[in-house]
N, C-alpha and C positions, 0 to 999 in steps of 0.2 A: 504493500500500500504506500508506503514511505517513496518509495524510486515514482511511481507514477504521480504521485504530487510534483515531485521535482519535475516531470515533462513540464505539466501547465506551468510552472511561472514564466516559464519565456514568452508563455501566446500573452495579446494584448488586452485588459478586458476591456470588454463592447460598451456592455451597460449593463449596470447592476441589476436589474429588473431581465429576466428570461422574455427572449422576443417570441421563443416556439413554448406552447402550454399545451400539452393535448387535450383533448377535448374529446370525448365521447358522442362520436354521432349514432352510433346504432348497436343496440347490445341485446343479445337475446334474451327472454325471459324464465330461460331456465340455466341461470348461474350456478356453480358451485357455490355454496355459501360457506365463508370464513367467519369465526370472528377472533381476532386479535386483542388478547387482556391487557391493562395496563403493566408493564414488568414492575416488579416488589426490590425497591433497591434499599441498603443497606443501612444510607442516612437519609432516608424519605427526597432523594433529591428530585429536580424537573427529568431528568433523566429518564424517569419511570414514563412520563407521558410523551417524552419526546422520543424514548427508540418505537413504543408501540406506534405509535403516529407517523413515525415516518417510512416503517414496515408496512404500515395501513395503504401509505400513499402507493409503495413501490409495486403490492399484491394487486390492488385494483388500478394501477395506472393505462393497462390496455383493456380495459375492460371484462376482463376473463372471470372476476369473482364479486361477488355479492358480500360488501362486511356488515355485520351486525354493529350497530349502532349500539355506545357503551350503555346508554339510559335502556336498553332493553337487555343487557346483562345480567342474567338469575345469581351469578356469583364472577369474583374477579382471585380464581387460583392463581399461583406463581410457581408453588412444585408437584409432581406427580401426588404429593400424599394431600392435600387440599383438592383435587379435581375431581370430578365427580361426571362421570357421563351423562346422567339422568338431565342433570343442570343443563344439557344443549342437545339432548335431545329432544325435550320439551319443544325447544326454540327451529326446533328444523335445521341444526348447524352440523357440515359437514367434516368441517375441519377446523381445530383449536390449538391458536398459535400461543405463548403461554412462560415466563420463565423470570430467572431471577438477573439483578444485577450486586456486583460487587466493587464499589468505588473505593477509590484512595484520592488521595489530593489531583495528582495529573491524570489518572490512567483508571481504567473498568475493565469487567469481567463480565460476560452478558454468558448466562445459561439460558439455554430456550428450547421448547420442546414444541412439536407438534402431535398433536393426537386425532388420527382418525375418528370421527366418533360414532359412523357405519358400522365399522368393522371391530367397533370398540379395543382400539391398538394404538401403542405408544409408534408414531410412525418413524420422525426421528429424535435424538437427542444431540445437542452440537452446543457448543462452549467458543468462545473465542476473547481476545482481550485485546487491550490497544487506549494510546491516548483519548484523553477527551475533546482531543481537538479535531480529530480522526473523525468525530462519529457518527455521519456521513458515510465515508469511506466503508466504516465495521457496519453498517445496517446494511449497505447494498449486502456485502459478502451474507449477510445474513439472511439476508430476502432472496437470492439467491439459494442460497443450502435450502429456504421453504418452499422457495418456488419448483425443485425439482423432484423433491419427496412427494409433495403432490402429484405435480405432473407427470415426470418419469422426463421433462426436457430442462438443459442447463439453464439458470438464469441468468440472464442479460441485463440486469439493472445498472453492472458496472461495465457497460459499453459504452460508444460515444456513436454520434453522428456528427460529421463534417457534411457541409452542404455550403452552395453559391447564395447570399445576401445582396439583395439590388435594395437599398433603402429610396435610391432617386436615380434620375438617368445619370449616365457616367461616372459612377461611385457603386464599386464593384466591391464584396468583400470574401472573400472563403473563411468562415467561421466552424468552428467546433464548441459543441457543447455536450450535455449530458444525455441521456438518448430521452429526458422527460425534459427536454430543451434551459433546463439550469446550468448553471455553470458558464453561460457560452463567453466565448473566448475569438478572439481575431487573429490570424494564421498568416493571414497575408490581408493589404488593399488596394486598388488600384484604380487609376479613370480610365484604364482600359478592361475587354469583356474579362473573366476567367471563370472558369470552365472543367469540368471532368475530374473530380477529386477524387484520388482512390490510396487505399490505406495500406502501407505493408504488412505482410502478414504478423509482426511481432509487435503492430500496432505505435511503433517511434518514429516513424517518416509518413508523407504524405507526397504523392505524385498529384498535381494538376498542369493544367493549361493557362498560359497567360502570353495576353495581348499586346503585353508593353511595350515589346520592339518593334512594335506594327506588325506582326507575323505570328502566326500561332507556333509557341516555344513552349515546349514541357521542363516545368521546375520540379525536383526532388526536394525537397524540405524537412529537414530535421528538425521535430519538436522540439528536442532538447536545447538543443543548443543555435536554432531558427537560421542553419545556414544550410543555403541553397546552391544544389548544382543544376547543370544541364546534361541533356544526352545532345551533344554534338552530331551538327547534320550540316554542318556548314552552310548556314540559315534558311536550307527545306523547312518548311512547316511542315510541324507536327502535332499529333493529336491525340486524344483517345486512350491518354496513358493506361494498363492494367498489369498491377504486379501479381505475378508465379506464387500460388502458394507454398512453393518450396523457395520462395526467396529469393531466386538464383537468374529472374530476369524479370524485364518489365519487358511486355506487347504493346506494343503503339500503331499509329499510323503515319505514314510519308505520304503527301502531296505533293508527285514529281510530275511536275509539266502538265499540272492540273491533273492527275490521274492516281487516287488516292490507291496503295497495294498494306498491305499488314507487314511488319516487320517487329524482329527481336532484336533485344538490349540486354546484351550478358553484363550484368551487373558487377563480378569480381575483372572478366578481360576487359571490359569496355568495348567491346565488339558489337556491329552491329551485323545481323542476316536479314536477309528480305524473306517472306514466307509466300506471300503471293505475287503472281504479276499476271493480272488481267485488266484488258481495256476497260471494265464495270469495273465501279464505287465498289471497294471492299473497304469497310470500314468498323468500328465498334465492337473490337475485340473481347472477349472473354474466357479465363481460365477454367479449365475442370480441375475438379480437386486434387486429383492427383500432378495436375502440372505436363498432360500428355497431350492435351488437346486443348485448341479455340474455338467457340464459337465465333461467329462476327457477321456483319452486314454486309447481304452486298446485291445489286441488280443485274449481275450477271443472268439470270433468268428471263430477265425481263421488267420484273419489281421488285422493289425492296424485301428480300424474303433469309432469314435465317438459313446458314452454312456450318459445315463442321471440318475442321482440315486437323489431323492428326502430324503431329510436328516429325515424327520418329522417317516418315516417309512421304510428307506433306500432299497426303492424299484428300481430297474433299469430298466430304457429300451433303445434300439438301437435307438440310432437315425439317424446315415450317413446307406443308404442300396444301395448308387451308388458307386461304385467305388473299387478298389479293396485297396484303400488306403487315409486314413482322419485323422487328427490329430488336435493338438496343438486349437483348438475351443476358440473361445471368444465369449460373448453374445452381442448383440448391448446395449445400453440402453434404446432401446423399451422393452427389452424384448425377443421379436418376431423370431428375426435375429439372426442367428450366421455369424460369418466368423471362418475358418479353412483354412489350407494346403490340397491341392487334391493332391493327385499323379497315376500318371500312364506309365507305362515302364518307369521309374526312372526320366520323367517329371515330377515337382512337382509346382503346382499353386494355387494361395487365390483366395479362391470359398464362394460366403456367399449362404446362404440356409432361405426361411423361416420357419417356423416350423411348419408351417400346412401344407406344400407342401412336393412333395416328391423329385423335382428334383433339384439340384444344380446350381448356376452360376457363371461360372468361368470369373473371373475380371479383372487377371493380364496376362502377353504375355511371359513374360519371364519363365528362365527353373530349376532355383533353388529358388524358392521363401520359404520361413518360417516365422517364429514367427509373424503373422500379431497383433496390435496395432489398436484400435479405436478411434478417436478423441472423447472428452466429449459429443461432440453435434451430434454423430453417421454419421456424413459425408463424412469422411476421413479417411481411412487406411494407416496405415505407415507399410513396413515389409521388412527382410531383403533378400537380393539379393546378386548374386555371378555373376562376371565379371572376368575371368582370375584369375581366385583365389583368386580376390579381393575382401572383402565382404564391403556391403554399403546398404543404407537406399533408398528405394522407396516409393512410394506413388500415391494413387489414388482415386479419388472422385468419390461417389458412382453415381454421374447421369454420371458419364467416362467422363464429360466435360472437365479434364485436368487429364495428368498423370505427375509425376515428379520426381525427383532424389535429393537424401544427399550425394554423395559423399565424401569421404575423398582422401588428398594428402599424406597420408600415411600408411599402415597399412590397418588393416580391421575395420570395426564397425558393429556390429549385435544385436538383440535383444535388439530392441525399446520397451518402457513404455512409454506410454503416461499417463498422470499426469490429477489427476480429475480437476475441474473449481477449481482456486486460486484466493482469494480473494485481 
């Protein structure tokens, strides 16, 4: 926890007040129901209301659980020998989050239990300790460890989203925040566009696109230490940066003599290779998890339609054959799954596909949707959306049980990353 604070203090802060909030736009009516007790600390401190509260906030932040409201709590246990099942079964409560704290002057020890109360079983037990200046930091880890004992998927609380910030014309900013839009932080700014942010796999650099030299040039950017290189091209524009989950290269594109082809960037030689070379737009690269294969865009066909070119022997084949229009592809981290852009008569919606199938399934309702984003633990899409010319951040959970929204109060925001698991 300590090394990832030290990334943020280099990024710039924006504005104290968070610009993205989500917002629950649509959530089914049959939730899991939680409810989370006040923790029982040691010297009666705020602490007691503040780790339960902001566990409350992290569980229902995508809308996935229903919490019980404390004024409807039949009792408020802190260890297994105070709990009592009866007490939430009464109440229709699925699962009961529950545990102790133990302060000193700087530093805490939070015990916390989760109990089935279907199956009437202690589900987990987990302990952790840490400053108090941390405790932030020690809740996510902790909403995390509840989040997956429930689920059976990892929690994501301590992710980030980097995403492009248009507050007015010609004031461009690629920002990072927290993935529930707190924290955010300024990475880079400019009055030229930028464009295409994407995150290394160990989550301390950041690849985008920027306009500044009048030419689209790909910067590498180190959080830590917020110094920036290039992939030299002897000033080709370049695009569409996507770094190798094995680290070991970044995928981009070259605009030679107007004729966009895919090409790689071995990150330790400095080497570049070209991977395509057709007279069609190949463009908008993307990794499979193991690092074997890209997707990417391209009209070779005739229309914008989804490709698959295996690096080892850079053989292609088609892979979108619905639609007269498919794009901008990302792979799940199964593997298995894509999500992409559909479009049709200039409707354009995130459709994920699996890849032994042939047909598509379209996810989202609205009419401009792009650059879709996956969460680390493949259950969440984030992608951007247009409302009166407004652009903003949406989101949706692949069993549809909740859809929701990032708004901004000013300006546009588009084109989300989401950030691998941070330790």
């Amino acid at each position: 926890m300590k090394r990832f604070l030290i990334i943020t203090i280099f990024l710039m802060t924006f504005n104290s007040e968070a610009r993205l909030k989500i917002e629950i736009a649509k959530g089914t009516e049959q939730l899991q129901k939680i409810a989370i007790v006040p923790f029982n600390s040691n010297i009666n401190s705020q602490f007691e209301y503040q780790v339960r509260n902001l566990i409350n906030e992290k569980l229902t932040l995508f809308g996935e659980f229903e919490s019980l409201d404390l004024s409807k709590m039949l009792s408020f246990p802190f260890n297994e020998a105070n709990f009592f099942v009866r007490d939430w079964e009464l109440l229709s409560i699925d699962y009961v989050i529950f545990g102790e704290i133990t302060e000193t002057d700087e530093s805490l020890e939070i015990n916390y239990v989760v109990s089935d109360i279907n199956l009437k079983r202690i589900m987990l037990r987990g302990d952790i300790s840490g400053l108090k200046k941390d405790i932030e930091l020690i809740v996510k880890k902790i909403s995390d460890r509840v989040y997956e004992s429930i689920t059976g998927l990892k929690g994501i609380f301590n992710t980030k989203l980097a995403y492009i910030l248009n507050p007015e014309p010609d004031n461009y900013s690629i920002c990072i925040s927290d993935i529930d839009g707190n924290n955010e932080e300024v990475l880079f700014s400019s009055n030229s566009p930028l464009m295409s942010p994407d995150w290394s796999p160990d989550g301390k650099k950041l690849a985008y696109v920027s306009f500044e030299k009048g030419f689209a040039e790909i910067y590498i950017q180190n959080l830590l230490t917020g110094v920036r290189e290039t992939i030299p091209t002897l000033g080709m524009s370049k695009s569409a940066p996507v770094w190798s989950p094995d680290s070991k290269s970044i995928a981009f594109v070259i605009s030679m003599s107007g004729n966009p082809d895919l090409y790689n960037y071995n990150l330790k030689t400095k080497k570049i290779s070209r991977l395509t070379s057709h007279y069609g737009i190949d463009t908008e690269p993307a990794w499979s998890p193991d690092s074997k294969k890209l997707l990417f865009t391209s009209n070779r066909s005739g229309s914008p339609q989804i490709f698959e070119i295996k690096l080892s022997n850079k053989r292609i084949k088609r892979v979108t054959l619905e639609g007269s229009y498919n794009s901008r592809s990302r792979f799940f981290p199964d593997g298995r799954n894509i999500v992409f852009v559909h479009g049709n008569n200039g409707v354009f919606h995130i459709a994920t596909r699996n890849l032994k199938e042939r047909f598509i399934n379209i996810v989202t309702e609205t009419k401009l949707d792009e650059s879709p984003t996956i969460s680390p633990n493949g259950h969440i899409i984030i992608y951007s959306a247009k409302k009166d010319d407004q652009g903003y951040l949406a989101g949706i959970t692949l069993d549809r049980k909740s859809k929701f929204e990032l708004p901004v109060k000013i300006g546009s925001v588009r084109e989300p990353a989401w950030s691998p698991f941070l330790n």
